[in-house]
N, C-alpha and C positions, 0 to 999 in steps of 0.2 A: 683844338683841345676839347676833352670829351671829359663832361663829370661821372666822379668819383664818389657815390658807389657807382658801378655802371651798369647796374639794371634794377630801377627801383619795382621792384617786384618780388615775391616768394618765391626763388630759388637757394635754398638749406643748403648744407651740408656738402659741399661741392667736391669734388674728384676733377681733373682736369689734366690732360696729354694732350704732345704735339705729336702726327703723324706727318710726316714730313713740311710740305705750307699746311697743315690745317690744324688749329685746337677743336678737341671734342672738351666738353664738360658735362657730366654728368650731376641729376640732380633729384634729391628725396621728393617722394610723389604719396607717398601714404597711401588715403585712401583714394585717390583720384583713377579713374580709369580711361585712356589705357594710359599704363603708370612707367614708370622711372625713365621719364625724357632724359635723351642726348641734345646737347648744344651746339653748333656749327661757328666759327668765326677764325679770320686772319686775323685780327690783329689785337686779341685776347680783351676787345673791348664794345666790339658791334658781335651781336649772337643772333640764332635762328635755329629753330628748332631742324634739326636733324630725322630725329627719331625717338619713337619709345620701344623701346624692347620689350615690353608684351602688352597686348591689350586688353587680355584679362589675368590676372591671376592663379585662383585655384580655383576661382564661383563659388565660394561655400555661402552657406547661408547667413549669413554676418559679413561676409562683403557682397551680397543682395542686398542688404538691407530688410533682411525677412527673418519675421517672427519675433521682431522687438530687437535684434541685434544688431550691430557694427563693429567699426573698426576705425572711429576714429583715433586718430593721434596713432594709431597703429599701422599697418601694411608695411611696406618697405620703404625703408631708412639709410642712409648712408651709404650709397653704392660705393665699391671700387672699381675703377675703369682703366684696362691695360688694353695694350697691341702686343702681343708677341706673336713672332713669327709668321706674319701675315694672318693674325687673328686678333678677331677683338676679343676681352672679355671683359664681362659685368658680374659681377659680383654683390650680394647683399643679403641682409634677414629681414625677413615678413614678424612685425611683433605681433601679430594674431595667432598665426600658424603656428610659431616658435620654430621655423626652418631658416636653412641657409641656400640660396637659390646662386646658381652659377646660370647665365648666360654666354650665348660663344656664335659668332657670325665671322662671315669672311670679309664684309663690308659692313657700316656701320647703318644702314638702311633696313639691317637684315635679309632675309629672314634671320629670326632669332634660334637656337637651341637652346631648349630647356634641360636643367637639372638638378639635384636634390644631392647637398653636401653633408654627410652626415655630420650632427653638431650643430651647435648655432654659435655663432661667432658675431657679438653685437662690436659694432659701427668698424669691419676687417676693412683689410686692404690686401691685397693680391699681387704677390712676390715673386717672380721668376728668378732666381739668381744664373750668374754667368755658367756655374756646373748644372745648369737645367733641374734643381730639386727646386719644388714650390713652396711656397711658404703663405700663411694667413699671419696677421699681426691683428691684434684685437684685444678689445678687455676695456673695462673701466675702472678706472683707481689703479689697480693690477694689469699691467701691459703685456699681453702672451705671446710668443711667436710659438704657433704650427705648422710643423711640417705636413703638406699630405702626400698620399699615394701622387703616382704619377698619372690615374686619367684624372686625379683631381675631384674622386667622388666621395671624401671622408680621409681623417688625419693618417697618417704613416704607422703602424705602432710602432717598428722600431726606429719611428725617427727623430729628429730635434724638438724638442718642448722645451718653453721655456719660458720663465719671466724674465721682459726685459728691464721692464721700469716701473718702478710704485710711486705712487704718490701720496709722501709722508708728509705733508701741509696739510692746517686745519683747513678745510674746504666744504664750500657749498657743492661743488661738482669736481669731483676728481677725474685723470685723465684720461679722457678716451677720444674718440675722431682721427682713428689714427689713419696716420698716411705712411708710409714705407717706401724708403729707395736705397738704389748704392750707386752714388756718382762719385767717379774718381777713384772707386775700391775702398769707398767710405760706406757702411750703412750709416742712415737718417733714419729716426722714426720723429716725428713729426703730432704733433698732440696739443690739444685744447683742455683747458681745467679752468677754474674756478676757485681762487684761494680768498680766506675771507679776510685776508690782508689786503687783496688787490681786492677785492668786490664788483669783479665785473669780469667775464670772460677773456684769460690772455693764453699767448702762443708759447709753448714751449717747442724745445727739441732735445733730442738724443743722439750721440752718435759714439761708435766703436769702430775700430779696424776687421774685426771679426764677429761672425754673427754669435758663438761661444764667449764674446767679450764682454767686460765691462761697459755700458752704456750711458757715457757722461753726458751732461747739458744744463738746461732748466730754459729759465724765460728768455724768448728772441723778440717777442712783438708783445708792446700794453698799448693800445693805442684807442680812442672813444672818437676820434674826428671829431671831437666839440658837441657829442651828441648825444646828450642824460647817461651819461656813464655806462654807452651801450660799448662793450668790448669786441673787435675784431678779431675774428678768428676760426678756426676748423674750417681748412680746407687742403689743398694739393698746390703744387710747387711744378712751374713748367720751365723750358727752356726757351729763347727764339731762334731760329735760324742763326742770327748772330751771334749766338751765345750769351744774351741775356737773359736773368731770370726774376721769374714773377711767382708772387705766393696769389692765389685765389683764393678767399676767404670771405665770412661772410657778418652780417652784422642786422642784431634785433632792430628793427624800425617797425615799434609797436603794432597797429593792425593790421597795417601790408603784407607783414613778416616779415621772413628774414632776408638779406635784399646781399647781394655780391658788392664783394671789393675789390683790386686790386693794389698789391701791395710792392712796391720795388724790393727785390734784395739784391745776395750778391754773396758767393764765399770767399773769407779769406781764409789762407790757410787749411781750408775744409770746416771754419768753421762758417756756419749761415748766419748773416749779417741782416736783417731786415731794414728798413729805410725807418728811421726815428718816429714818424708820421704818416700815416698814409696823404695821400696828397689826394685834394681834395677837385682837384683838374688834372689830366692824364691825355697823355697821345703817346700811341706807338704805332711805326710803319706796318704798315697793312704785304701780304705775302701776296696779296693779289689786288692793287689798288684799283679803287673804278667798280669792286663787286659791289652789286646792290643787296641788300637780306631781306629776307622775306620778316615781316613782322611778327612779332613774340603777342598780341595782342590786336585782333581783327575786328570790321565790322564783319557782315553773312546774310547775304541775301537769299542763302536757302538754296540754292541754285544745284541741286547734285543731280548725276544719273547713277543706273547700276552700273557695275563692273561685269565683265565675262562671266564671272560666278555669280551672278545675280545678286551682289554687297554691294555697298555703299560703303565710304569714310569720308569721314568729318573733317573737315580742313584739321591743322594741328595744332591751332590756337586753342580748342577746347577739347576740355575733359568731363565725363561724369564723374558726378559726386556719387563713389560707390560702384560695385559693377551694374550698366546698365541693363535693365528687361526688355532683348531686343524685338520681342513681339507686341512692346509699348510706345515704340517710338515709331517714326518715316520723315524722312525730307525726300522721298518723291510718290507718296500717295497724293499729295495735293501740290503741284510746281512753287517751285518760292515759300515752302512752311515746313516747319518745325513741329510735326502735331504730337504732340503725348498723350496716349488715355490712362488710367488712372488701374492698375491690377488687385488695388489693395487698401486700404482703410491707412491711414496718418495720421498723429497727434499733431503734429507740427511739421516744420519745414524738414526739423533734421532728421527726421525719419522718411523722409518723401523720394522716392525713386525715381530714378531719370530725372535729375536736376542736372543741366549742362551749362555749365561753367568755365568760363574766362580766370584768368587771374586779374586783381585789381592793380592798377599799375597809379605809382604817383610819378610826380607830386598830388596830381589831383587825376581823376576820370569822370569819364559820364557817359552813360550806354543808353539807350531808348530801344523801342519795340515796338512793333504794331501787333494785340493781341484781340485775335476772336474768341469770345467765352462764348459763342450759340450752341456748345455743346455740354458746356456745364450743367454738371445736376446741383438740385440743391444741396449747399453744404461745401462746394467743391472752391477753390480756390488756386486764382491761377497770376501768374505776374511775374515782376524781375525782383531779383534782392541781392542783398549780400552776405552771400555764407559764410558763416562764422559764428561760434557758440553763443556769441551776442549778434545776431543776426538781426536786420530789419527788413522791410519788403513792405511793397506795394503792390494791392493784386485784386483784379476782378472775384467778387462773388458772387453765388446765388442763393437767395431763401424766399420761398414761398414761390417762386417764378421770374420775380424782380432780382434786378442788377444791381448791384453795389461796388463802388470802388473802397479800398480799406489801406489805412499806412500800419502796420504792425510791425511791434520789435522788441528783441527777449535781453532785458537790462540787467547787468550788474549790479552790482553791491557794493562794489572795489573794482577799484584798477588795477587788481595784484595778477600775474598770470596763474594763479592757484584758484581751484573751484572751478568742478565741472556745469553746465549747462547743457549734458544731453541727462536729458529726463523725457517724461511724457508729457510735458506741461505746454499749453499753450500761448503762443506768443499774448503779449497785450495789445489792446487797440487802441490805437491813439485819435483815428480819423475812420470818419466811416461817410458816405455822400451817394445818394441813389444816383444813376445814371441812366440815357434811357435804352440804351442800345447795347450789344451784346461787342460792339467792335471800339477799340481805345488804346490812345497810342500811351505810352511810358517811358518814364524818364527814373534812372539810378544814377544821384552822382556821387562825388565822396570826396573830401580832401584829405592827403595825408601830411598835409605841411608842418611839421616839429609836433610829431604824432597825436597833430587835431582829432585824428581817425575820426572825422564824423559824418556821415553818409543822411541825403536829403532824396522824396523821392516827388516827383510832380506826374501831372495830366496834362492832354492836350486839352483844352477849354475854347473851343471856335479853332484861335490862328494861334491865341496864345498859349503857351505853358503854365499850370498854374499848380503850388506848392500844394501837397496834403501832407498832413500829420506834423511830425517834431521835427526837426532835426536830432538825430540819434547818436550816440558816442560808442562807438564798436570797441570792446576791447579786447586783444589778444590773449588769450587761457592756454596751457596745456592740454585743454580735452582736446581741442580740436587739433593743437601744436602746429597751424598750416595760417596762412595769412588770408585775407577775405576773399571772397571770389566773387563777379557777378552773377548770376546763374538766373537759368529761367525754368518756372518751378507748375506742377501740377500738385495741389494736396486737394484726397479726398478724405472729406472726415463723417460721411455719412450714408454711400454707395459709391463702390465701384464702378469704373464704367466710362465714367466723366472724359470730356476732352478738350484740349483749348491749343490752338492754333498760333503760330507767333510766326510771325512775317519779320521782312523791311530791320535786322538788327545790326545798329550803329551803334560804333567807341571811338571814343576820341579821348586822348590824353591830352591833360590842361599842361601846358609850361610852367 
């Protein structure tokens, strides 16, 4: 048996198909680059990264991180993810852009196609019906189904529009997340809301005989697994080989984020029946037992060469925060390091380029580093942390010529996910200790057990490990909308230029 949720980590908004033995799940990546990972797994409960469908975006200068701009809580959101016809596709909107991006491969590995769907269509789902007319279903509160042309590049004029479903409950969040099917020559739309009767995120559904039809339903799943009244929900509905069926869905678990569920259903009569509870232990037969996956969260010993075309890539445990400046980074100028220099002046961490990140994985984590500052200027700051609009970090300085080690981290007010924290303002310091040498290993841990969310960060001292600073309390916002990350960070706040080195980096998740 394998617990339930079954990836405690930030992966949102989930999309999930079987292609014959294999599920893909696709999953929101925001500002992270390169962005909107695919998931790999038989037996819809062990995963591994696949793929992301592209590595950068558009490069504007707000997904640089230049010139004061970003994009957090923004980039792309809610993919849909099909196979027709010996094709995959992805589909989704960049909330920075205000576009609607279709991707389209022959394998899920890629290469990717890009393209631009005119319209924006927040949190669609992508429709082939059996007479081959396509369809987008989307909307919030208001449920639309559009028709588009046939390459798929912007809506049909003369074709089906329509509302399918309102959402006439007082609510915090009315319905959107939609997901869209027709099994059995049934349409399903599929939908998340928020009513201030239920107070906590639950699953609806809809369904008609026809896509011109009336579209009946309401609530199938209210479910919290005993967990502060966090509700399960918005996701996609898969098959097994057998013919069983599974909702994927997902649930707030405060700084982590939002972490996947599995949920049993089942229709009767066409109608969808979810399982009263999600079960909080889970096993289902694997399509290929004995595969080993490759892990969703690594250590990196740096170890890369070039490719044919003279690139490099990053294993696919990480991502940058933001599109990276790839004339700031190398893991093979120096064997076995990570080195960053600095292109640009920083208030803070959240403005700091080339941040390369992990997701934080519970119940608990702990990541270390070996970090060379001999290249810092003064002013420059270099370390591990965890990003997050309450962010904290441990990191070598320099002022005056001397080294300083520092535990910094930018604190709430409340625990409410309202109130942003990207500003210019910088972190507080809570520890500061001269050191004498420019070389020092580090330590990020963090427990997320019944959303302690609190992240600790230490030194190597001799043989032993030794604490700096607080112990800090991350709490999840909407600025940021993504769940913490490790990351290993370069801020200069006083010349350009600077550089710092990171070797030797270990993670290890606590049981």
């Amino acid at each position: 048996m394998y617990s339930n949720p079954i990836i405690w980590a930030d992966y949102p908004d989930v999309d999930v198909i079987r292609v014959e033995d294999t599920y893909y799940m696709v999953s929101t990546t925001m500002h992270m680059m390169p962005g909107c990972v695919i998931l790999r797994s038989y037996d819809l409960i062990q995963w591994e990264t696949a793929s992301y469908v592209y590595d950068r975006l558009d490069n504007t200068p707000a997904q640089r991180l230049e010139n004061g701009q970003q994009i957090y809580g923004k980039g792309m959101w809610a993919a849909s993810l099909r196979y027709h016809q010996g094709k995959f596709y992805v589909i989704f909107v960049a909330n920075d852009t205000r576009k609607t991006y279709l991707y389209t491969s022959e394998t899920i590995t890629g290469p990717w196609n890009k393209q631009i769907v005119e319209g924006f269509y927040h949190d669609c789902s992508l429709f082939f019906d059996d007479d081959e007319r396509v369809y987008l279903v989307h909307g919030n509160r208001e449920i639309h189904l559009t028709e588009l042309k046939t390459d798929l590049s912007g809506p049909k004029p003369e074709g089906r529009h329509r509302i399918l479903v309102t959402d006439h409950q007082p609510h915090y969040l009315g319905y959107e997340g939609a997901h869209f099917y027709k099994i059995e020559g049934i349409y399903y739309v599929f939908l998340i809301h928020m009513t201030k009767e239920a107070g906590r995120r639950t699953q609806a559904c809809y369904r008609a005989d026809m896509l011109d039809g009336t579209f009946v339903g309401g609530e199938v799943f209210n479910d919290d697994m005993g967990y502060f009244n966090s509700g399960v929900a918005q996701g996609g509905i898969v098959d097994t080989p057998d013919g069983d069926w599974y909702a994927v869905l997902f649930q707030d678990h405060g700084a982590v984020g939002r972490i996947p569920v599995l949920v049993p259903m089942r229709f009767e009569e066409g109608v969808p029946v979810f399982a009263k509870e999600a079960p909080k232990q889970i096993d289902l037969a694997s399509t290929r037992p004995g595969y080993r996956y490759q892990p969703l969260v690594a250590s990196d010993r740096f170890e890369y060469t070039l490719d044919g075309q003279g690139n490099v890539r990053l294993r696919d445990v990480w991502q940058w925060n933001h599109t990276p400046h790839d004339d700031l980074w190398s893991v093979t100028e120096v064997p076995g390091v990570y080195r960053i220099r600095t292109g640009q002046l920083s208030p803070n961490l959240t403005f700091t380029v080339n941040t390369l990140t992990q997701r934080a994985m519970g119940p608990a984590c702990v990541a270390s580093v070996t970090l060379d500052g001999s290249g810092l200027n003064d002013g420059d700051y270099a370390g591990l942390c965890f990003l997050i609009g309450t962010y904290g970090l441990i990191a070598m300085t320099k002022n005056e010529g001397k080294y300083y080690l520092v535990m910094q981290a930018r604190v709430s007010q409340d625990n409410s996910i309202f109130g942003s924290m990207i500003d210019q303002e910088p972190a507080t310091e809570y520890a500061r200790i001269p050191v004498t040498g420019p070389v020092v290993k580090l330590q990020a841990s963090a427990n997320f057990i019944d959303n302690q969310d609190e992240c600790r960060f230490a030194y190597v001292d001799g043989a032993d490990w030794k604490s700096l600073g607080i112990p800090h309390k991350m709490v999840y916002k909407l600025d940021h909308f993504m769940g913490c990350r490790i990351g290993l960070f370069l801020i200069s706040t006083q010349e350009i230029g600077g550089m710092a080195d990171f070797s030797n980096f270990e993670y290890h998740i606590s049981p």
